[in-house]
Backbone as CSV, one residue per row, in Angstrom:
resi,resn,N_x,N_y,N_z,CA_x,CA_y,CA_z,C_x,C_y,C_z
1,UNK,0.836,-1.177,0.000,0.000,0.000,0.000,0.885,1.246,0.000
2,UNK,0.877,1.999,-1.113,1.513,2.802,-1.256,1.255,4.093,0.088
3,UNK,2.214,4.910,0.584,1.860,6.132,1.658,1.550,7.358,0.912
4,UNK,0.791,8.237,2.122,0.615,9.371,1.332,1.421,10.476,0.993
5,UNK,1.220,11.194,0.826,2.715,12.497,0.932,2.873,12.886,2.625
6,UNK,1.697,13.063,3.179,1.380,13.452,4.365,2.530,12.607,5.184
7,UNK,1.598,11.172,5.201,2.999,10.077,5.915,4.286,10.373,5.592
8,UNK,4.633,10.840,4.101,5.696,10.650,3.974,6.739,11.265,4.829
9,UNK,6.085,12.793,4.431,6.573,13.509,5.306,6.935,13.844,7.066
10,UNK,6.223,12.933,7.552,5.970,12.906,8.656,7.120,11.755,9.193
11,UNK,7.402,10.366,8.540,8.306,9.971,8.835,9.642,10.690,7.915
12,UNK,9.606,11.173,6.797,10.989,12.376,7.093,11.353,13.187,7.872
13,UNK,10.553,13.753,8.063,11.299,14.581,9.134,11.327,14.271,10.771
14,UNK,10.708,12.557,11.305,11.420,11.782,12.236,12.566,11.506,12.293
15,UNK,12.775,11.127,10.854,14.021,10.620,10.542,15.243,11.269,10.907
16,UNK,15.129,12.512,9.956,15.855,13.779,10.410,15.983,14.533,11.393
17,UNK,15.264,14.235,12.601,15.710,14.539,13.897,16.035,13.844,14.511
18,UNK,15.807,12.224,14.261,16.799,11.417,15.017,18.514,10.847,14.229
19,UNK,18.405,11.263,13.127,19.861,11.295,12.491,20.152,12.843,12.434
20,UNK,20.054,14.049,12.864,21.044,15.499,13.041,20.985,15.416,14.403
21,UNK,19.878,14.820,15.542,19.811,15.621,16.680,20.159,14.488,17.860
22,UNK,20.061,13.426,17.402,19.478,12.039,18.320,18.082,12.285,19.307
23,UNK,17.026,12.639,18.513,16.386,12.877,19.378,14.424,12.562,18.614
24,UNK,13.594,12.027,19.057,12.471,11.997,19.049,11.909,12.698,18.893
25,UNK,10.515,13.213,17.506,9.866,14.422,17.546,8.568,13.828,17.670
26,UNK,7.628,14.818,18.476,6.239,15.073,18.137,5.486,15.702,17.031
27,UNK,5.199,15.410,15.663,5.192,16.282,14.687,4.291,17.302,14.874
28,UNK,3.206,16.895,15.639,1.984,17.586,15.732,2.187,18.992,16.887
29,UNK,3.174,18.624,17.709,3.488,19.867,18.517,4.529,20.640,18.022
30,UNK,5.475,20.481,17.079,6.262,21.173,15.835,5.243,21.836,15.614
31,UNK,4.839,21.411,14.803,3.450,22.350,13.913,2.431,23.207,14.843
32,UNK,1.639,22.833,16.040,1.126,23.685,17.159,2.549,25.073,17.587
33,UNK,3.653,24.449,17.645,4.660,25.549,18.075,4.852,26.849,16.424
34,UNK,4.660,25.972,16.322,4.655,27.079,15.068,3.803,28.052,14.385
35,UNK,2.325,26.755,14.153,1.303,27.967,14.194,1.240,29.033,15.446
36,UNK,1.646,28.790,17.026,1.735,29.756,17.432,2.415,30.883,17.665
37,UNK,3.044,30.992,16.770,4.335,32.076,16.683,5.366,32.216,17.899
38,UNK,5.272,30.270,18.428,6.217,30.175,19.304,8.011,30.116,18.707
39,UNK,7.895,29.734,17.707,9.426,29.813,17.292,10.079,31.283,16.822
40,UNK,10.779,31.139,16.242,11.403,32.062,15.302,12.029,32.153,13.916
41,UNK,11.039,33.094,13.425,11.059,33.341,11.471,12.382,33.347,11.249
42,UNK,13.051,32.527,9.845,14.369,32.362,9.462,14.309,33.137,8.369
43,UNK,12.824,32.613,7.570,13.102,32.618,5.967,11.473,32.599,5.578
44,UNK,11.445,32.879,4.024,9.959,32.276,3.064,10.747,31.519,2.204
45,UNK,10.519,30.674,2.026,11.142,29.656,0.694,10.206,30.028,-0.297
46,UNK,8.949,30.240,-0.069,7.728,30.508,-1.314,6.582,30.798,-0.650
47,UNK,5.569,30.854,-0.969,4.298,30.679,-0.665,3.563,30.422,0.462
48,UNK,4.258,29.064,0.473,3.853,27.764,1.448,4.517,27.011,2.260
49,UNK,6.230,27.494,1.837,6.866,27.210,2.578,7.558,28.187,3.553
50,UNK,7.934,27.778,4.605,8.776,28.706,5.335,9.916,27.876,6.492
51,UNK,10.583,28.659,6.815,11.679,28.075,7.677,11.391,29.109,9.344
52,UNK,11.435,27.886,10.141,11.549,28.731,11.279,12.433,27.830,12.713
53,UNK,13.304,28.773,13.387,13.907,27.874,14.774,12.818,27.831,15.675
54,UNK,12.866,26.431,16.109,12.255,26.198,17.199,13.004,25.817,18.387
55,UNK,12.632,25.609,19.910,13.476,24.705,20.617,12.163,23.900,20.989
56,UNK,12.852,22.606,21.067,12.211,21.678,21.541,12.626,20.952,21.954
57,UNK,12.417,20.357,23.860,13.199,19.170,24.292,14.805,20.014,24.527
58,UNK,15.225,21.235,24.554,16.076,21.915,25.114,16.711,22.349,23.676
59,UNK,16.521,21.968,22.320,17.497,21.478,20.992,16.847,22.493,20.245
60,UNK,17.631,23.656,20.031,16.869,24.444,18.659,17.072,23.596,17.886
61,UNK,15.438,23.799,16.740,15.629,22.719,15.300,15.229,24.036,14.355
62,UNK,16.092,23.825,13.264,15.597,24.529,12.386,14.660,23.612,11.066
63,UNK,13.259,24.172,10.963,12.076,23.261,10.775,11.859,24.095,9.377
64,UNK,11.620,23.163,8.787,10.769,23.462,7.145,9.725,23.315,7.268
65,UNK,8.508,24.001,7.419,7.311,24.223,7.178,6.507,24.197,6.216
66,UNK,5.640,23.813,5.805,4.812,23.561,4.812,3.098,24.211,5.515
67,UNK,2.939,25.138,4.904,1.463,26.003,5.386,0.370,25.428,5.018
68,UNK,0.539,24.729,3.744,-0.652,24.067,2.631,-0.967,23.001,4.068
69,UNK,-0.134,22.132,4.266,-0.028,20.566,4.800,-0.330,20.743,6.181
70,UNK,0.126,22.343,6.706,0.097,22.463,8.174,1.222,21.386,8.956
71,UNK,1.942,21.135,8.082,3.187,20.329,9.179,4.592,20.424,8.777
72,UNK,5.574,20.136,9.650,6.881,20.108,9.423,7.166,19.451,8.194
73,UNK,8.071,20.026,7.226,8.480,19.215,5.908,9.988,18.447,6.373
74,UNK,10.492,19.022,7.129,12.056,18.012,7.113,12.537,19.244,8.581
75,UNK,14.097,18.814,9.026,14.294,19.285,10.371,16.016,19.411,9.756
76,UNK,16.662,21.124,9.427,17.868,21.037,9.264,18.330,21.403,10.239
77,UNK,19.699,21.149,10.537,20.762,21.656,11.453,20.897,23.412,10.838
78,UNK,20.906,23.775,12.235,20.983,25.588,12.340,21.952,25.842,11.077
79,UNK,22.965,25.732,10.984,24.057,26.209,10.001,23.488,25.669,8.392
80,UNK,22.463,24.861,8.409,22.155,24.906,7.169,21.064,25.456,6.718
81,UNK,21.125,25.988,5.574,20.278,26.981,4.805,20.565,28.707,5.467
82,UNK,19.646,29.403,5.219,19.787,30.529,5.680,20.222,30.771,6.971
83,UNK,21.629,31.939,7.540,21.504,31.533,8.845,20.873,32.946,9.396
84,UNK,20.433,33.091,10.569,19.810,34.175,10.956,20.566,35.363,11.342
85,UNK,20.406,36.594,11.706,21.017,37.775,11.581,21.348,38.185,13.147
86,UNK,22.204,37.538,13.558,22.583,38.375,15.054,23.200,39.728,15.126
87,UNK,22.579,40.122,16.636,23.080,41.470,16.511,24.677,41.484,17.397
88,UNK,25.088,42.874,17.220,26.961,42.666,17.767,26.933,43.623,18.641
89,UNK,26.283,43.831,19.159,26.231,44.722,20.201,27.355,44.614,21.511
């Protein structure tokens, strides 16, 4: 039985937090942390996508978002993709 995109995604980006982070995700509280503007905006990739840090479980993740799907698309390590703009104060 073939999976859906939904599943798919959902065990990708398990995957990807237990091979960058060693660590177990809840996908559904990723996505609750996010719709609540508990993390922090990185990026827009497009439309529908977006990038944002979260911490979770003590571990900032930097999370690919998908708005259409309402869930995490994949989980990169901070230094990859865009990195965010600190100040030097």
């Amino acid at each position: 039985m073939p999976r859906s995109k939904s599943n798919a995604l959902k065990c990708h980006t398990k995957q990807r937090a237990a091979e960058r982070f060693g660590i177990g995700v809840n996908i559904n509280v990723l996505a609750k942390l996010i719709q609540q503007n508990c993390g922090t905006f990185v990026e827009r990739q497009s439309l529908r996508v977006t990038v944002w840090d979260v911490e979770y479980k003590g571990t900032v993740l930097r999370v690919v978002y998908d708005k259409k799907r309402g869930m995490p698309v994949t989980i990169l390590n901070t230094w990859m993709g865009k990195q965010t703009q600190q100040s030097t104060e």
